[in-house]
Every structure is written in structure tokens, then in C-alpha cells.
BABANU-643147 format. One line per 4 residues: for each residue y, x, z of N, C-alpha, C, O, CB. Coordinates in nm, 4 decimals. Atoms other than C-alpha are relative to their C-alpha. Glycine has a CB too. Example, Ala and Ser with C-alpha at 12.3 -4.5 7.8 and 13.67 -1.06 7.14 Angstrom:
<atoms>
-0.1190/0.0890/0.0000/-0.4500/1.2300/0.7800/0.1200/0.0900/0.0000/0.1181/0.1936/0.0665/0.0027/-0.0992/0.1246 ~ -0.1190/-0.0820/-0.0060/-0.1060/1.3670/0.7140/0.1090/-0.0770/0.0730/0.2198/-0.0261/0.0899/0.0462/0.0414/-0.1415 $
</atoms>
This chain:
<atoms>
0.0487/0.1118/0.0774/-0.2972/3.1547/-1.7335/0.0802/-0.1236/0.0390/0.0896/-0.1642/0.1549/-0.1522/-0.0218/0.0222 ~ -0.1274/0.1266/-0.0281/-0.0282/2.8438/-1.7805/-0.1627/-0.1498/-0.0119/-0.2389/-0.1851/-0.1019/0.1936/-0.0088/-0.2088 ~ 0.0677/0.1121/-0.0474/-0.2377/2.5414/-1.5992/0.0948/-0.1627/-0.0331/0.2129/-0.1837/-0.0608/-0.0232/0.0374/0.1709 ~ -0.1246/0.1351/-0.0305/-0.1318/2.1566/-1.5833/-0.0727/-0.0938/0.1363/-0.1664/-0.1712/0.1168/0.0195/-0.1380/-0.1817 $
0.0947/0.0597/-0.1329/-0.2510/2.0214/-1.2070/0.0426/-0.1454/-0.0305/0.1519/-0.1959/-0.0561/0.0465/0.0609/0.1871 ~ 0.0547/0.1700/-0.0093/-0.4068/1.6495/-1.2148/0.0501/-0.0459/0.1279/0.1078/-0.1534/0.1441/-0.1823/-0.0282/0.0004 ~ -0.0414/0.0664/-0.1037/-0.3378/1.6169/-0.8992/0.0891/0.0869/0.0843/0.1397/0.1877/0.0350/-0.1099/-0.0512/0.0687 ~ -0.0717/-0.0853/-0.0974/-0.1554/1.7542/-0.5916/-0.0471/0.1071/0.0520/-0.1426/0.0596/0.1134/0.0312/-0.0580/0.0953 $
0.0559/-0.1047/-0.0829/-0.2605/2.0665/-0.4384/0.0875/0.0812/0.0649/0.1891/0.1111/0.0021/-0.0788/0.0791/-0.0679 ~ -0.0842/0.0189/-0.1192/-0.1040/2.1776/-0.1302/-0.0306/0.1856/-0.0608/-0.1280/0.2365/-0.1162/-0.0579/-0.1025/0.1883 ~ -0.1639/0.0261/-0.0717/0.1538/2.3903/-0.0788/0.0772/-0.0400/-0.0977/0.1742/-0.0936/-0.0439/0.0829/0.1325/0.0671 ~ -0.1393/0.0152/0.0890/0.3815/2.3312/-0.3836/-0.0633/-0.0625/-0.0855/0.0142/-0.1558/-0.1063/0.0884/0.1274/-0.0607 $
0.0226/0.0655/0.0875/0.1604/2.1777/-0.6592/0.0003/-0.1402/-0.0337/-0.0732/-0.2250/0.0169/-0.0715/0.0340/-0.0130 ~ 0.0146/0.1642/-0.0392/0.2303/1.8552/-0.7392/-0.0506/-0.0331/-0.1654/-0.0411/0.0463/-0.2590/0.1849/-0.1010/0.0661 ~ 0.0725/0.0323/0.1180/0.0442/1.6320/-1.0286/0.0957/-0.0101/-0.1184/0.1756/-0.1036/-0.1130/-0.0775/-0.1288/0.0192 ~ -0.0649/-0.0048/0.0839/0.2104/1.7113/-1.3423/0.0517/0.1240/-0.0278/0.0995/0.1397/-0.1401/0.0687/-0.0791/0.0127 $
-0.0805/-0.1093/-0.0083/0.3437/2.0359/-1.2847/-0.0930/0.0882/-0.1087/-0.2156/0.0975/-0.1019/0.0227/0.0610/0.1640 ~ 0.0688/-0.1078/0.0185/0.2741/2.2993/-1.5215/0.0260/0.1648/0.1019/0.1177/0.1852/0.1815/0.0286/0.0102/-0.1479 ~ -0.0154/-0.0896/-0.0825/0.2261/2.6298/-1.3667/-0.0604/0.1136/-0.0451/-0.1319/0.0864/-0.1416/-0.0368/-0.0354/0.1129 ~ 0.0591/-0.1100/0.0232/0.1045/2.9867/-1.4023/-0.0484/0.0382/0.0861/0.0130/0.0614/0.1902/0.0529/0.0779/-0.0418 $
0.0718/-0.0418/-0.1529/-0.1881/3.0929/-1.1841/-0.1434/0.0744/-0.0847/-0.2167/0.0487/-0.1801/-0.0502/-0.1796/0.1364 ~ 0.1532/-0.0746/0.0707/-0.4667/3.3516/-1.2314/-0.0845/-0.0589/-0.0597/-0.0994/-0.1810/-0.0648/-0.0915/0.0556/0.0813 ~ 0.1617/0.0450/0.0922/-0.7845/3.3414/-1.4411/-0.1020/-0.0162/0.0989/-0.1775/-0.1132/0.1043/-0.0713/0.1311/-0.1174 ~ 0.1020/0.0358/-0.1489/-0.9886/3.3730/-1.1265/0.0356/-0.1714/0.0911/-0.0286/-0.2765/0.0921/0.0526/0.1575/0.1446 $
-0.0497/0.1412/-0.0860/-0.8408/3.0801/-0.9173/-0.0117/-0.0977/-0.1091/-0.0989/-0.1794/-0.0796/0.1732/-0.0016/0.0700 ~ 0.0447/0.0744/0.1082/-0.8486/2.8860/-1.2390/-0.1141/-0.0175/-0.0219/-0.1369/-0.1315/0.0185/0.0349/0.0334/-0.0947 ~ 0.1127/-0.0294/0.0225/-1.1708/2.9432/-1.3259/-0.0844/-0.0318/0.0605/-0.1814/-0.0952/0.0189/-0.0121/0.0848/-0.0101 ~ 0.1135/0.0350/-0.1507/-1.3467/2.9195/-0.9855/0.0375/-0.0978/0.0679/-0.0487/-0.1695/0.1188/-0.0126/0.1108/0.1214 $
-0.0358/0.1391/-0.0773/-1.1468/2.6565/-0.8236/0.0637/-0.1341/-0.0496/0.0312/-0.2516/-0.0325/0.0865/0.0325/0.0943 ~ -0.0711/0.1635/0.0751/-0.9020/2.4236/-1.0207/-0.0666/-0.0497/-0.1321/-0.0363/-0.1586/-0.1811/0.1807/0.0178/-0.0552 ~ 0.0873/0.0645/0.1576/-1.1266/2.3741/-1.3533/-0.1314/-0.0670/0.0825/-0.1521/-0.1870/0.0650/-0.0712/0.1621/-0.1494 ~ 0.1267/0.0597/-0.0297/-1.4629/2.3147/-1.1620/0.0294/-0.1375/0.1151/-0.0665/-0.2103/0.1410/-0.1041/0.1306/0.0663 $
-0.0499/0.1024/-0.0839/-1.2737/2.0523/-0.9112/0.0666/-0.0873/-0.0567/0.1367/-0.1712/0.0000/0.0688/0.0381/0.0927 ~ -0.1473/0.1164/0.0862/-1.0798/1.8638/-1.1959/0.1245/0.0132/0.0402/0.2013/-0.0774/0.0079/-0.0043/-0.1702/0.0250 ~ -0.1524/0.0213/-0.0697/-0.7521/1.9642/-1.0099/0.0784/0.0240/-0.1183/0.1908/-0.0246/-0.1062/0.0492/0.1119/0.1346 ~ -0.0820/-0.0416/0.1102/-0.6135/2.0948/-1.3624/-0.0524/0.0521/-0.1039/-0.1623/0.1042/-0.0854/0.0830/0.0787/0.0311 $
0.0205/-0.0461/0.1546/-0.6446/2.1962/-1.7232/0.0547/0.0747/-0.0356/0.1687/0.0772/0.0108/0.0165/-0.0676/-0.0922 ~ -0.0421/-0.0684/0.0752/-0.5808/2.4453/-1.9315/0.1391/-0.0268/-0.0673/0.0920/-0.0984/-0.1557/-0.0898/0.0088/-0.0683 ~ -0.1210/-0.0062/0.0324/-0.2023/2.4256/-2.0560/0.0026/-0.0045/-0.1268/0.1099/0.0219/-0.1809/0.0620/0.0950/0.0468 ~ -0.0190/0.0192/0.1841/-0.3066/2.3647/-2.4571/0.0885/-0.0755/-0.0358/0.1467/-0.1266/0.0599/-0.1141/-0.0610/-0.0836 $
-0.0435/0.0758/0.0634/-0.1267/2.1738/-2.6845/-0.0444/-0.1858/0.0205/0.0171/-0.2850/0.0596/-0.0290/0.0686/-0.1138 ~ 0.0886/0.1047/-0.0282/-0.4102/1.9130/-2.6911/0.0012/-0.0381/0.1120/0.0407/-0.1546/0.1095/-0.1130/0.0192/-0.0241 ~ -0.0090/0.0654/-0.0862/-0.4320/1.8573/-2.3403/0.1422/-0.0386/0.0859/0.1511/-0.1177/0.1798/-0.0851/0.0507/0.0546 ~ -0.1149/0.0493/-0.0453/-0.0590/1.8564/-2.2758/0.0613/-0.1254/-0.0546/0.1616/-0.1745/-0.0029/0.0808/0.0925/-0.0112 $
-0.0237/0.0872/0.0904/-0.0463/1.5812/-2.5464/-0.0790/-0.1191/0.0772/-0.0341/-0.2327/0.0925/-0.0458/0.0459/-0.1496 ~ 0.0959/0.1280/-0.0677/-0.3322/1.3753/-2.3610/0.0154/-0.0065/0.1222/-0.0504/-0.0863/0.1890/-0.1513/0.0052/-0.0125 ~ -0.0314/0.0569/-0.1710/-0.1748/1.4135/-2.0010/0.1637/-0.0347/-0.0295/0.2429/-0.0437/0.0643/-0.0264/0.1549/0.1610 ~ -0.1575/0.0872/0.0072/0.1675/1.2822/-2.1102/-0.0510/-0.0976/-0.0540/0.0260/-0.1861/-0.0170/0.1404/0.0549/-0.0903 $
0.0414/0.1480/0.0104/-0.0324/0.9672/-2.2628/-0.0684/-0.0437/0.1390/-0.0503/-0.1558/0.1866/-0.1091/-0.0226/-0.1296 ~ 0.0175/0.0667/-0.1301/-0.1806/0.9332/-1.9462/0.0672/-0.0217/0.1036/0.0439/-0.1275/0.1621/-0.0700/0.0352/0.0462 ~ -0.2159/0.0382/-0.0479/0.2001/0.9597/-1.7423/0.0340/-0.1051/-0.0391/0.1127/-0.1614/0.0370/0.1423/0.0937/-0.0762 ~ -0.0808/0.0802/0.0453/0.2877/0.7181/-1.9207/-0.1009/-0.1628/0.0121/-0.0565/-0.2762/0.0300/0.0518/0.0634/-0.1563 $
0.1123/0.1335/-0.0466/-0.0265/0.4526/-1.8741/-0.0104/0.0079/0.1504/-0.0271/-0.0852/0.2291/-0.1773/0.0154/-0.0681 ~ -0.0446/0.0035/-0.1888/0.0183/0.5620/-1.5146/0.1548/-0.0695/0.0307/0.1744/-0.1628/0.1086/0.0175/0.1978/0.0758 ~ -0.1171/0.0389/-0.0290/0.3650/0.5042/-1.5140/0.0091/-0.1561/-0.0359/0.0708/-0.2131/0.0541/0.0962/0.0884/-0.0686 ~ -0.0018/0.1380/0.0208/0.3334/0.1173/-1.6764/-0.0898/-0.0680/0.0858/-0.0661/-0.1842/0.1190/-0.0276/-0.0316/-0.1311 $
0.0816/0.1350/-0.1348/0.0363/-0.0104/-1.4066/0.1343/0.0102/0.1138/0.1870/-0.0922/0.1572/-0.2166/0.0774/0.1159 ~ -0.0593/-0.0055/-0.1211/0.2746/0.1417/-1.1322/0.1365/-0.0699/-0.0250/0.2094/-0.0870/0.0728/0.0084/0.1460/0.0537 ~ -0.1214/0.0729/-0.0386/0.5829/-0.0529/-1.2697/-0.0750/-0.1486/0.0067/0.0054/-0.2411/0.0180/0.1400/0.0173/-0.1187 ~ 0.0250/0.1382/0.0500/0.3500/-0.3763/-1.3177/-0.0443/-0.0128/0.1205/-0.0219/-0.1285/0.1559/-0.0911/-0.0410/-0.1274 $
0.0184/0.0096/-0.1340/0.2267/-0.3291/-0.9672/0.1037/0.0081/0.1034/0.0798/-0.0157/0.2218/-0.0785/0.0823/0.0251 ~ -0.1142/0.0083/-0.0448/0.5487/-0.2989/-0.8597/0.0620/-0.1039/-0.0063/0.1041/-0.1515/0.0991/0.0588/0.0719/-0.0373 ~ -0.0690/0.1371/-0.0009/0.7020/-0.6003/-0.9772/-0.1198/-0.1474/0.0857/-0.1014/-0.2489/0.1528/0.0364/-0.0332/-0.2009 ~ 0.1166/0.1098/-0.0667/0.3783/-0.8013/-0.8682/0.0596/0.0189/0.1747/0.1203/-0.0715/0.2321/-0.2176/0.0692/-0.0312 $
-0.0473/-0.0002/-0.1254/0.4610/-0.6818/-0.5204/0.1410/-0.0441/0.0891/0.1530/-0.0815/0.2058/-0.0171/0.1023/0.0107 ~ -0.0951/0.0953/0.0089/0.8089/-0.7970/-0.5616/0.0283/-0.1118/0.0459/0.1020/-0.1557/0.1342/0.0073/-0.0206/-0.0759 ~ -0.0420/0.1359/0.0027/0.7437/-1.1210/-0.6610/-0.1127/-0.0008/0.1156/-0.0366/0.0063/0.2122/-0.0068/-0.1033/-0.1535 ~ 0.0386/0.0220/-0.1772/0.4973/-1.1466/-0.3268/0.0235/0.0308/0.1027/-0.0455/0.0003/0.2000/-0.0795/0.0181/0.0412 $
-0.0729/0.0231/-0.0901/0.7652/-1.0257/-0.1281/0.0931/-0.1251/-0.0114/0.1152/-0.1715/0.1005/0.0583/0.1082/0.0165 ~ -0.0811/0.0867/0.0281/0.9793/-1.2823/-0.2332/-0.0983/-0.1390/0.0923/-0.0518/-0.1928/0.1928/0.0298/-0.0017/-0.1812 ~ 0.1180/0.0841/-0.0025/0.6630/-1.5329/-0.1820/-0.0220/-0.0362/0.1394/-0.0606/-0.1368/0.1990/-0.1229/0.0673/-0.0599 ~ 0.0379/-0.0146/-0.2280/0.6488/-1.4136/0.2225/0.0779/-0.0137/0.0330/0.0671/-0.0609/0.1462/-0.0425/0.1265/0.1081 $
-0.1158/0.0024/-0.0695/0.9907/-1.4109/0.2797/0.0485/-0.1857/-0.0165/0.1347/-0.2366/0.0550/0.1151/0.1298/-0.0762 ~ -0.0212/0.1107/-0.0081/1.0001/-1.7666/0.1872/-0.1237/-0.1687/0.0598/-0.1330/-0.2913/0.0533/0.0484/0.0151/-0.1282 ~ 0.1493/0.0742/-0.0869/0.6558/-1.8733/0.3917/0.0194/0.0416/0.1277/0.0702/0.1448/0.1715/-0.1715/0.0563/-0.0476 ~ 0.0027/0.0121/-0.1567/0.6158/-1.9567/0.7404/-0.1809/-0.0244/-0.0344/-0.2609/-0.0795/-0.1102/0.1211/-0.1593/0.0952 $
0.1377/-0.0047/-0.0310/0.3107/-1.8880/0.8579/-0.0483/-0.0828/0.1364/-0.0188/-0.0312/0.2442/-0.0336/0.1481/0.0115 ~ 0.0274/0.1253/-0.1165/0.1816/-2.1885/1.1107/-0.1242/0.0358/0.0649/-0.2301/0.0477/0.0032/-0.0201/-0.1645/-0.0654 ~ 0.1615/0.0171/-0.0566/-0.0896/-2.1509/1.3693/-0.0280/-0.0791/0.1329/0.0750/-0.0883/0.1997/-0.0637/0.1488/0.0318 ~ 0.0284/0.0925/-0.1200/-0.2231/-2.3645/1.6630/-0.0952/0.0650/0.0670/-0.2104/0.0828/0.0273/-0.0462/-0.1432/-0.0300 $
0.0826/-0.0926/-0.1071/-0.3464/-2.1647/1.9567/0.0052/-0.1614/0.1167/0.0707/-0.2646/0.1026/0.1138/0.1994/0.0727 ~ 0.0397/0.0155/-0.1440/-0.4822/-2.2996/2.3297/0.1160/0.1066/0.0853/0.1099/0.2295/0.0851/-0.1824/0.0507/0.0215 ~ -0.0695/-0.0777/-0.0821/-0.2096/-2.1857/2.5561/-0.0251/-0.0564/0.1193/-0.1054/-0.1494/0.1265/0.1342/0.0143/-0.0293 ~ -0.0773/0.0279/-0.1586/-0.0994/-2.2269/2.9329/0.0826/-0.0840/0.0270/0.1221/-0.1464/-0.0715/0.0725/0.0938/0.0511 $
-0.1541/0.0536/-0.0488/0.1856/-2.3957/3.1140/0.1403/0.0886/-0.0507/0.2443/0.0332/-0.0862/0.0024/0.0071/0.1785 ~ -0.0771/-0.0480/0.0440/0.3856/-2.1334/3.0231/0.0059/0.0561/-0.0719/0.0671/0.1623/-0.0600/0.0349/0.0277/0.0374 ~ 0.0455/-0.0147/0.1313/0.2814/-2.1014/2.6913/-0.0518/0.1415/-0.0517/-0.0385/0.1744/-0.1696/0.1061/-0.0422/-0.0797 ~ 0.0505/-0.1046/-0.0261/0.1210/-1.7762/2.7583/-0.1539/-0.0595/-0.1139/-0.1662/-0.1819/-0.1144/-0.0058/0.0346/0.1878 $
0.1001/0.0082/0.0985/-0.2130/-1.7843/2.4800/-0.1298/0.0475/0.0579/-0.1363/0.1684/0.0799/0.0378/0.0778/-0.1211 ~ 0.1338/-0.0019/-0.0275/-0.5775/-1.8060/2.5929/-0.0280/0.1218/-0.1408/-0.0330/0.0905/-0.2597/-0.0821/-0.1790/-0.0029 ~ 0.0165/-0.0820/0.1179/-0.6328/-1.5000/2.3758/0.1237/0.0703/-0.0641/0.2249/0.0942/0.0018/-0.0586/-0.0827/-0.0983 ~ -0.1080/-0.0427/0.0495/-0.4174/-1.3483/2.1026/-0.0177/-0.0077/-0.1314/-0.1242/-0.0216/-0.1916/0.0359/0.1163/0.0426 $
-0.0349/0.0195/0.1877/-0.2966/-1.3664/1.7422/0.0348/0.1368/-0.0413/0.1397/0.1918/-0.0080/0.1552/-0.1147/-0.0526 ~ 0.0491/-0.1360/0.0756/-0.3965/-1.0435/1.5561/0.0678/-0.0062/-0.1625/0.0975/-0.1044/-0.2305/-0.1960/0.0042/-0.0070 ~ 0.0311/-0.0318/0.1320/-0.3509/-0.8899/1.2355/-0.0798/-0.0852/-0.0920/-0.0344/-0.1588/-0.1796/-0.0570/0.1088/0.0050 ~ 0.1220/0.0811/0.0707/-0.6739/-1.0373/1.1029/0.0320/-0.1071/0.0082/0.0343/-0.1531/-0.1059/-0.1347/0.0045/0.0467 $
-0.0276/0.1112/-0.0093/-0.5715/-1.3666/1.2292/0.1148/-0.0659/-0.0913/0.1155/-0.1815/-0.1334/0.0163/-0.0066/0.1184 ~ -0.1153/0.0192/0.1124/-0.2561/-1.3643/1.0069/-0.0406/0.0156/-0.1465/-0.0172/-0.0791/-0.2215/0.1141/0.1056/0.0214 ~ 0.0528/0.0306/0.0832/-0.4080/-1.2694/0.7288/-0.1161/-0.1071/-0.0833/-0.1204/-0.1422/-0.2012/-0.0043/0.0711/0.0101 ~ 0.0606/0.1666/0.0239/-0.6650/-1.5729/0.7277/0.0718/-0.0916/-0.0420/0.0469/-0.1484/-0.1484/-0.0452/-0.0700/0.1112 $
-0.0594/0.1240/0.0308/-0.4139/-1.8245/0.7444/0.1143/0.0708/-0.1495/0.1553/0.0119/-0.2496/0.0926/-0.0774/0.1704 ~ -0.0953/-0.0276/0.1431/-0.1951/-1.6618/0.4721/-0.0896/-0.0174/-0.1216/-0.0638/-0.0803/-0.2242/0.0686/0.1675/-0.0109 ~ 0.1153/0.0413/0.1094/-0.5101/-1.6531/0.2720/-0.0595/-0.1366/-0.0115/-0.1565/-0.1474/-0.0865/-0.1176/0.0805/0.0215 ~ 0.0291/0.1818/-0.0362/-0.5650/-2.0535/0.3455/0.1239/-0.0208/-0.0757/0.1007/-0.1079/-0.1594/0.0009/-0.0788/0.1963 $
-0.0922/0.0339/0.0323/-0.2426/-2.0724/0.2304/0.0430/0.0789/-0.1903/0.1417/0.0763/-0.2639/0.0816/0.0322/0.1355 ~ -0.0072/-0.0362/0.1512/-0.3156/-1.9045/-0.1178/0.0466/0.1490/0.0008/0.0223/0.1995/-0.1088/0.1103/-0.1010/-0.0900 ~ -0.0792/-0.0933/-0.0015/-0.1362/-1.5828/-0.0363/-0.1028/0.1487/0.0548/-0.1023/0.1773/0.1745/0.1290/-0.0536/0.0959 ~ 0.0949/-0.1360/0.0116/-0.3855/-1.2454/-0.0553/0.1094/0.0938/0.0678/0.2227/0.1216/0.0284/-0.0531/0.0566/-0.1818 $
-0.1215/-0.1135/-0.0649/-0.2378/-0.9897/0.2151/-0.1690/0.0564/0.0806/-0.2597/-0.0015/0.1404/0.1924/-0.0872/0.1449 ~ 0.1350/-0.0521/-0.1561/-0.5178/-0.7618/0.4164/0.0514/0.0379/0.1269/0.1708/0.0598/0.1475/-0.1004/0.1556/-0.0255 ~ -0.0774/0.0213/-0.1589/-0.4591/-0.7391/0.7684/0.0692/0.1422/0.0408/0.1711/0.1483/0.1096/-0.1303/-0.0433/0.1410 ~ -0.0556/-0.1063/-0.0156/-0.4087/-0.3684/0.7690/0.1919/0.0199/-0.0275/0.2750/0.0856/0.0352/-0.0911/0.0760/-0.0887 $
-0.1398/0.0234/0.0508/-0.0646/-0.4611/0.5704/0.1058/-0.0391/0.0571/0.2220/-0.0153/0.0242/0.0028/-0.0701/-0.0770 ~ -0.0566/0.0463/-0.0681/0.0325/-0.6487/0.8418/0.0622/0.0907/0.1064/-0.0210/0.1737/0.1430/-0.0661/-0.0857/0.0277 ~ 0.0311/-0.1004/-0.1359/0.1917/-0.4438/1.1520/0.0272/-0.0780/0.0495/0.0823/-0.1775/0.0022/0.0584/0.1297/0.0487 ~ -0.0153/0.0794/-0.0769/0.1996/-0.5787/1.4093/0.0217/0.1124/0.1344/-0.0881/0.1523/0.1732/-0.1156/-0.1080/-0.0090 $
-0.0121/-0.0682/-0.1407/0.3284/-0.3502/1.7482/-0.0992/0.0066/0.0315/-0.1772/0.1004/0.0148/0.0676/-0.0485/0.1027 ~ 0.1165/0.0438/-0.0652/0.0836/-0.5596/1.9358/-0.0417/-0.1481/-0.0047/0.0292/-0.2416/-0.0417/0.0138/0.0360/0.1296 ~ 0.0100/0.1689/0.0596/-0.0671/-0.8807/1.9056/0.0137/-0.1154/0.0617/-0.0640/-0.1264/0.1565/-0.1139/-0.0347/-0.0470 ~ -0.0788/0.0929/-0.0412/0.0938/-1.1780/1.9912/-0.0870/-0.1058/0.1042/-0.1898/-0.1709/0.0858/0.0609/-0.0643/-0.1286 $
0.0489/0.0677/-0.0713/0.0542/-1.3361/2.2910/0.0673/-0.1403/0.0680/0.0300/-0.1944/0.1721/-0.0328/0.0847/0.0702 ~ -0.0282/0.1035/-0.0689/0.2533/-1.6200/2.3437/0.0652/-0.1138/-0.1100/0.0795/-0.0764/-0.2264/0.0928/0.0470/0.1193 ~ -0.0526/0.1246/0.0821/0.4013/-1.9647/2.1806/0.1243/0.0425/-0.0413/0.1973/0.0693/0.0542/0.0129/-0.1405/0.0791 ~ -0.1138/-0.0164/0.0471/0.6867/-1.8910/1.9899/0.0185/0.0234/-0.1621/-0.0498/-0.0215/-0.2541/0.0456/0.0991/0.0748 $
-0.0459/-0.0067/0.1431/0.8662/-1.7756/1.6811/-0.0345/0.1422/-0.0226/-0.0153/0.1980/0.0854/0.1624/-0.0382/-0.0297 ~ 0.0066/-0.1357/-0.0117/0.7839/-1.4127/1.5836/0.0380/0.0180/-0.1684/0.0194/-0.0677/-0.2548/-0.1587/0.0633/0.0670 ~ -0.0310/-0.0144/0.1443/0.9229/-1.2160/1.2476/-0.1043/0.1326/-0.0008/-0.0894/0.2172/0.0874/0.1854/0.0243/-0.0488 ~ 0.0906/-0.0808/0.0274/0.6284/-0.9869/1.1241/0.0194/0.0913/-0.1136/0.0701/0.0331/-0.2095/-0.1009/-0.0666/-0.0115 $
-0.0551/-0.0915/0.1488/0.6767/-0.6691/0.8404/-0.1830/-0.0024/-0.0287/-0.2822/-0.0028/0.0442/0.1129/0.2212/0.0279 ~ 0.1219/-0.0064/0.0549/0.4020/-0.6664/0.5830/0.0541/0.1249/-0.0998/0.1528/0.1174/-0.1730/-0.0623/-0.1521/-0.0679 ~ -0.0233/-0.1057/0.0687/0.4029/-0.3353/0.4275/-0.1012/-0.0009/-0.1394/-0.2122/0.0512/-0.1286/-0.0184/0.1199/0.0986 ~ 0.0254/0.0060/0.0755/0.3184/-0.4037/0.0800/-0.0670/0.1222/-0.0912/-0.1801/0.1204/-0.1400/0.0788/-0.0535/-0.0139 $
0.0112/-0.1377/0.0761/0.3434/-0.0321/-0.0984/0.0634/0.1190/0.0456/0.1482/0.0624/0.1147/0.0486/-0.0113/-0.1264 ~ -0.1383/-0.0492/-0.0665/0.5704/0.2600/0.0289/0.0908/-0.0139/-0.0226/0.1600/0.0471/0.0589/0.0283/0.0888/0.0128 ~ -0.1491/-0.0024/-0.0462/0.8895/0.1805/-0.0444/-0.0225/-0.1901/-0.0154/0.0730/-0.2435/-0.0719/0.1477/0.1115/-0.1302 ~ -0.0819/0.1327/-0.0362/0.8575/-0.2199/0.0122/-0.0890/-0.0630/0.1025/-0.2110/-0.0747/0.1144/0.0286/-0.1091/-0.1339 $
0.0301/0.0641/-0.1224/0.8463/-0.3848/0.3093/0.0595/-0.1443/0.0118/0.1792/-0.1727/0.0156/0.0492/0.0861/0.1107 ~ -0.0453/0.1717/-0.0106/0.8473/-0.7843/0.3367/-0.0154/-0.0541/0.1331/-0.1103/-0.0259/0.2062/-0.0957/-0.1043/-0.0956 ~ 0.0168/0.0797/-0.1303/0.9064/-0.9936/0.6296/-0.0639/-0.1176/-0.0070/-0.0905/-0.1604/-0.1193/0.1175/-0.0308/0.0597 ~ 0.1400/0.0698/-0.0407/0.6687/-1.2496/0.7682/0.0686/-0.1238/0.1179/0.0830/-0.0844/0.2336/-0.1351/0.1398/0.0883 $
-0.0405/0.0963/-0.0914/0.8076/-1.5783/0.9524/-0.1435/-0.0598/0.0495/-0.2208/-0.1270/-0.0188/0.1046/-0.1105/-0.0695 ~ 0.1638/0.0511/-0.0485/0.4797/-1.6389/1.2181/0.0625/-0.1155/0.1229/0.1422/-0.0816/0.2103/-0.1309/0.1685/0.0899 ~ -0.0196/0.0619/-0.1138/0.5085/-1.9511/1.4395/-0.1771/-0.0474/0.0608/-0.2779/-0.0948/0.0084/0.1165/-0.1339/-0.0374 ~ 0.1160/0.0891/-0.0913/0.2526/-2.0452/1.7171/0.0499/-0.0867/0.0619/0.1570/-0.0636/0.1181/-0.0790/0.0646/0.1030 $
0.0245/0.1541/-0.0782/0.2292/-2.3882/1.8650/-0.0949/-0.0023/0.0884/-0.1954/0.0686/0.0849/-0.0410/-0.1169/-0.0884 ~ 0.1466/0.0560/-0.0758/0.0145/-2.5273/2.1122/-0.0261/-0.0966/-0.0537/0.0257/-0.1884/-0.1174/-0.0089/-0.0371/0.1462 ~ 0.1323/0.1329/0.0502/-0.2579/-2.7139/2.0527/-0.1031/0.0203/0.0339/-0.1937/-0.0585/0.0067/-0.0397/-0.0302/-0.1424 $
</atoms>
């Protein structure tokens, strides 16, 4: 029976693929789980309109991410910590903490997006990657001050 899998299913199926796979396994597992459809006319007609409404959010979410790499790479991110003498930080500047002030600053990023090694512990200049989507990665100009 020629299938069309919705989604991925491990080891080789990937979403889109048509394929040929028993009436049993069909039947009992990929129809009652939504993983795939029947291989008709009709539904090969209504999962290439949906390819293709998939394929236009993911280029429009794509360029959005773009233009807010562009957006980070040309923002400094300012913060005023309590340090030491040797500008060592009563505390530390996190993930979460970066994302606040970027969001003060108009700029929607969640902290998860942010990596950060580890979190910053001292007065200086630091360059931060914000992992936007998988394939784009924007850099992050973070300065701490005392204060």
C-alpha cells in the first residue's frame, strides 16, 4: 500500500516521502497516529498545497529572523552591575538577564536563544551568539559597567 508520511518516522521516513509499506503497519500504526495517508490522488493534491503553505511561513520566518539578526549585530547591549576592585561582579549576568534588557530595548529574544558557556562574571566587553533558528546564528555585543 503506497503511503505519504506527515511527518518523520525514524529510520528513513522523512515528511513528504511517498512510500510503500504494508496494509497492517498502515492500518494499525501510521493512519491511527496521523503519521501518513493513503497515497490517493486527492490527498496527494492536498499535501502539496500544504508544502507549499509550509514552505511560504518558513521563508517569511526566515527573513524575519534575518532582519533581527541584522538588528543584534548592530545593538550593544548595556548593563550596570555592583562589582569589586577588580571588577569581579557581586553576582552574575545570565541568559535571562540579557534577555530583559534586550527586551527594554524593544528587541524580543528568549533567554534560551542566548548561549552563553557560562555566565558572566566580570566588567568588561563580551561578544554573545544568539541562536535564532538552525542555520542562523547572530552575534550579541554585551557590555558591563560598574555601577
Amino acid at each position: 500500500m503506497k503511503v505519504i508520511f506527515l511527518t518523520e518516522v525514524p529510520p528513513d521516513a522523512k515528511a513528504g516521502k511517498i512510500a510503500e509499506v504494508s496494509r497492517g503497519y498502515a492500518r494499525n500504526f501510521l493512519f491511527p497516529r496521523r503519521l501518513a495517508l493513503p497515497a490517493s490522488p486527492a490527498n496527494l493534491k492536498r499535501w502539496e498545497a500544504e508544502r507549499l503553505r509550509y514552505e511560504r511561513r518558513r521563508l517569511e520566518r526566515h527573513q524575519t529572523m534575518e532582519a533581527l539578526a541584522g538588528q543584534l549585530a548592530q545593538t550593544t547591549c548595556r548593563l550596570q552591575r555592583r562589582a569589586g576592585e577588580q571588577g569581579k561582579l557581586f553576582g552574575a549576568v545570565t541568559a535571562a538577564d540579557l534577555a530583559e534588557a534586550l527586551a527594554a530595548q524593544g528587541i524580543p529574544i528568549e533567554k534560551r536563544a542566548i548561549r552563553l558557556d557560562k555566565p558572566l562574571k566580570a566588567v568588561g566587553t563580551y561578544t554573545v551568539e544568539v541562536h535564532l533558528s538552525r542555520e542562523l546564528t547572530a552575534t550579541l555585543q554585551v557590555e558591563i559597567a560598574h555601577g
